[in-house]
C-alpha positions, -999 to 999 in steps of 0.1 A, spaced: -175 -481 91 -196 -474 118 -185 -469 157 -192 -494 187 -226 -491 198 -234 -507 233 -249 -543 232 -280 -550 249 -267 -559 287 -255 -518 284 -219 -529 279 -197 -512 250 -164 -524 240 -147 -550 255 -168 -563 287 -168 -591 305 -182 -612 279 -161 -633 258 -147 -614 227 -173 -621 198 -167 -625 157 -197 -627 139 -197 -645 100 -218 -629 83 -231 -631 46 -258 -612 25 -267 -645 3 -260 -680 11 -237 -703 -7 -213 -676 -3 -185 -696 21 -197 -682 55 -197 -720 71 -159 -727 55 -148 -695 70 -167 -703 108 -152 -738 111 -117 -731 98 -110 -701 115 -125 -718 151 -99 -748 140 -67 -725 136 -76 -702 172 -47 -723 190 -66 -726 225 -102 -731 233 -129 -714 213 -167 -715 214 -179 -717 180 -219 -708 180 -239 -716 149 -262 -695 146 -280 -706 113 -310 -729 130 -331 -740 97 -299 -756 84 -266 -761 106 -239 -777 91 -205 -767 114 -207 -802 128 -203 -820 99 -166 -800 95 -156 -807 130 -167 -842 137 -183 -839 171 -198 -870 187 -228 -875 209 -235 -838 215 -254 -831 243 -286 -820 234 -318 -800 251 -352 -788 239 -361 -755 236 -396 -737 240 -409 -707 246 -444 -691 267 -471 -686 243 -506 -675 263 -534 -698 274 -568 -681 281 -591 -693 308 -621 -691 290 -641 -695 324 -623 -659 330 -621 -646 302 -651 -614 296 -640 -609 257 -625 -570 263 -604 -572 234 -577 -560 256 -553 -583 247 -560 -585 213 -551 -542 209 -519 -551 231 -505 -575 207 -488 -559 171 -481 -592 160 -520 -607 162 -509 -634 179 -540 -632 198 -576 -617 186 -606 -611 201 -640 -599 177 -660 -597 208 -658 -633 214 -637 -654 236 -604 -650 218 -586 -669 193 -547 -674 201 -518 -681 173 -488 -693 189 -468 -696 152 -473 -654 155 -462 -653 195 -432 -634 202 -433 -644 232 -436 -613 253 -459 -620 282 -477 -583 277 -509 -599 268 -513 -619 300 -499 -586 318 -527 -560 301 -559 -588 309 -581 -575 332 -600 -603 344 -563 -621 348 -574 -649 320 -536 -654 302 -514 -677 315 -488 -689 295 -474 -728 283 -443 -737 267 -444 -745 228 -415 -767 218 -397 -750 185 -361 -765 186 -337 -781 200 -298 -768 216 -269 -790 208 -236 -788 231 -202 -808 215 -166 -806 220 -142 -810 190 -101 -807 204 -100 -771 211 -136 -758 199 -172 -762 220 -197 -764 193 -233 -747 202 -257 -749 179 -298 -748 172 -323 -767 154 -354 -754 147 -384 -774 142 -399 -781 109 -424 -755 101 -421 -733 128 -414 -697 114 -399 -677 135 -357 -685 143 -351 -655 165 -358 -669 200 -333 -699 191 -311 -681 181 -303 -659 211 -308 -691 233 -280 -702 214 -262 -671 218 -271 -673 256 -250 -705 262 -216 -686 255 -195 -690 285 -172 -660 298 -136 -669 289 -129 -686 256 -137 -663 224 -164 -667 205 -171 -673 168 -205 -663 154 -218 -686 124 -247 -662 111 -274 -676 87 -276 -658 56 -290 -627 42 -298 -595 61 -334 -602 78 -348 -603 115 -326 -641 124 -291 -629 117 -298 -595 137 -303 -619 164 -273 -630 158 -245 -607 153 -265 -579 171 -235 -563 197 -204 -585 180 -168 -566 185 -164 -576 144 -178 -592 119 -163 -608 89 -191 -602 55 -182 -636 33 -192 -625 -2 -182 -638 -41 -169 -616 -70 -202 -623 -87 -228 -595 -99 -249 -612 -73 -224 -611 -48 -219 -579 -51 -263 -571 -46 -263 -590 -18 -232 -575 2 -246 -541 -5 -269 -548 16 -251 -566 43 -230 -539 47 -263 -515 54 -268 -538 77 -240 -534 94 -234 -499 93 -265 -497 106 -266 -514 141 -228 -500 143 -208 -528 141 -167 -525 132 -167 -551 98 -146 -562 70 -149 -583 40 -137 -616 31 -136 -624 -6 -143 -662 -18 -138 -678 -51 -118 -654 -63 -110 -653 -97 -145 -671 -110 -159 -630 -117 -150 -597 -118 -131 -568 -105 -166 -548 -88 -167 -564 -55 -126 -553 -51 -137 -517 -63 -174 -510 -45 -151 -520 -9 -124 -496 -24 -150 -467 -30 -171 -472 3 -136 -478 24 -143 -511 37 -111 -532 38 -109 -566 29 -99 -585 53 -90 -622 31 -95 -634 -4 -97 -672 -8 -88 -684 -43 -111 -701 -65 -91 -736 -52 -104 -766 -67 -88 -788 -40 -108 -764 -12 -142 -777 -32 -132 -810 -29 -124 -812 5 -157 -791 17 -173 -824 -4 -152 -848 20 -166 -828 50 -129 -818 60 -118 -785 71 -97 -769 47 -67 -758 72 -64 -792 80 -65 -811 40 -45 -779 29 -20 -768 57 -7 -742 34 -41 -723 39 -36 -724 79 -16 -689 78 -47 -672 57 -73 -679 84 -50 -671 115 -47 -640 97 -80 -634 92 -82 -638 130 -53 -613 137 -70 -585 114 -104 -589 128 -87 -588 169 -70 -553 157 -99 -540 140 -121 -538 170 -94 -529 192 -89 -499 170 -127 -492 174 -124 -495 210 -99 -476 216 
């Protein structure tokens, strides 16, 4: 496992910001979701539970919250003044992305493509770029018991999740802990999301499958320096390799959740499984307890 590495405010370790645990999974399908919204359930005091998975979020329909408060999102793509505008191509060479283009012409502008950077309207000469606001989600704020729910919902079609996801991300408070819901796989959204985390928890299956796809979660991880673990779900549907590829590469495993019948059918009921199962309440609140002391052990 790799060391700490500061987040982006500079901070390293444990800051002012509320402790984070980011849920994490190289596929989908894997359990990520049943691990978020049971552990957030079993905390014992107030939580903030982000989900982080914008094209499809689901932790609502585990904790039953009602009438969330909810808020657009947008973000500045450029507007050119074509009255302004003398066709340099400057902004067009500025922008990696080709978000904007100019063939010796007025030019042409792609907000799908925008990252949203402002340096083309910084680098025009003739001061032609402004920017407007282009919707591409929405922010949701709830309260179920103990746990605030945060969560995004991108628009249909629009491409890029990133900048929703670290709005969401933005709305963590100081104070109560936080629980990361990640989308799946390893790609530029669920950097956005557990980038600078104290832990995070991979959710994998004994499957052949499973076992691809945490391979490259835990790249992932290693690579931006995160403290991590693995919890195993399902077990006993496959084999024996995910148990020994974690044994050889030292990574502990932090939970395994038997291949439960009664947990399926109470994930199909939309209830939490701590709550239809009690007897599963001392597995998650242990997962919690192993993932605290792992990144206090980094820390330190």
């Amino acid at each position: 496992m790799g060391g700490r590495k500061s987040d982006e405010t500079g901070a390293t370790g444990m800051s002012a910001r509320p402790f984070t645990i980011a849920i994490a999974s190289g596929k989908g399908g894997t359990g990520k979701t049943t691990v978020a919204v049971n552990m957030a359930r079993v905390f014992g005091a107030p939580i903030q539970l982000l989900d982080c998975d914008v094209e499809e979020p689901n932790d609502h329909l585990f904790l039953g919250v009602a009438a969330p408060a909810r808020e657009t999102f947008s973000v500045p793509v450029p507007r050119v003044d074509e009255a302004l505008c003398d066709a340099c191509g400057e902004c067009g060479r500025f922008c990696e992305y080709h978000a904007i283009v100019s063939f010796g012409a007025k030019p042409l502008v792609f907000p799908e493509l925008c990252h949203a950077c402002g340096g083309c309207a910084k680098v025009c000469p003739q001061r032609a770029i402004t920017e407007t606001d282009r919707r591409i989600g929405a922010i949701e704020t709830g309260q179920s018991e103990r746990v605030t729910l945060v969560q995004g919902r991108l628009d249909v079609g629009v491409a890029m999740a990133p900048p929703l996801i670290r709005a969401v991300r933005s709305r963590a408070r100081n104070g109560a802990p936080v629980i990361l819901d990640a989308p799946p796989g390893t790609s530029c959204p669920v950097i956005a999301a557990i980038r600078g985390a104290d832990c995070v928890a991979l959710v994998t299956e004994p499957t052949p499958f499973g076992l691809h796809d945490l391979k490259l979660a835990v790249d992932m991880v290693r690579e931006l320096g995160l403290p991590f673990g693995v919890v195993v779900n399902r077990v006993g549907v496959g084999d024996d390799r995910v148990h020994a590829y974690c044994g050889e590469q030292g990574i502990p495993i932090l939970l395994e959740i038997p291949d439960d019948r009664r947990i399926a059918e109470a994930y199909s009921r939309g209830e939490l499984v701590v709550d239809a199962l009690p007897e599963y309440r001392a597995l998650f609140a242990g997962l919690l307890e192993r993932l605290k002391a792992m990144s206090e052990s980094v820390v330190r």
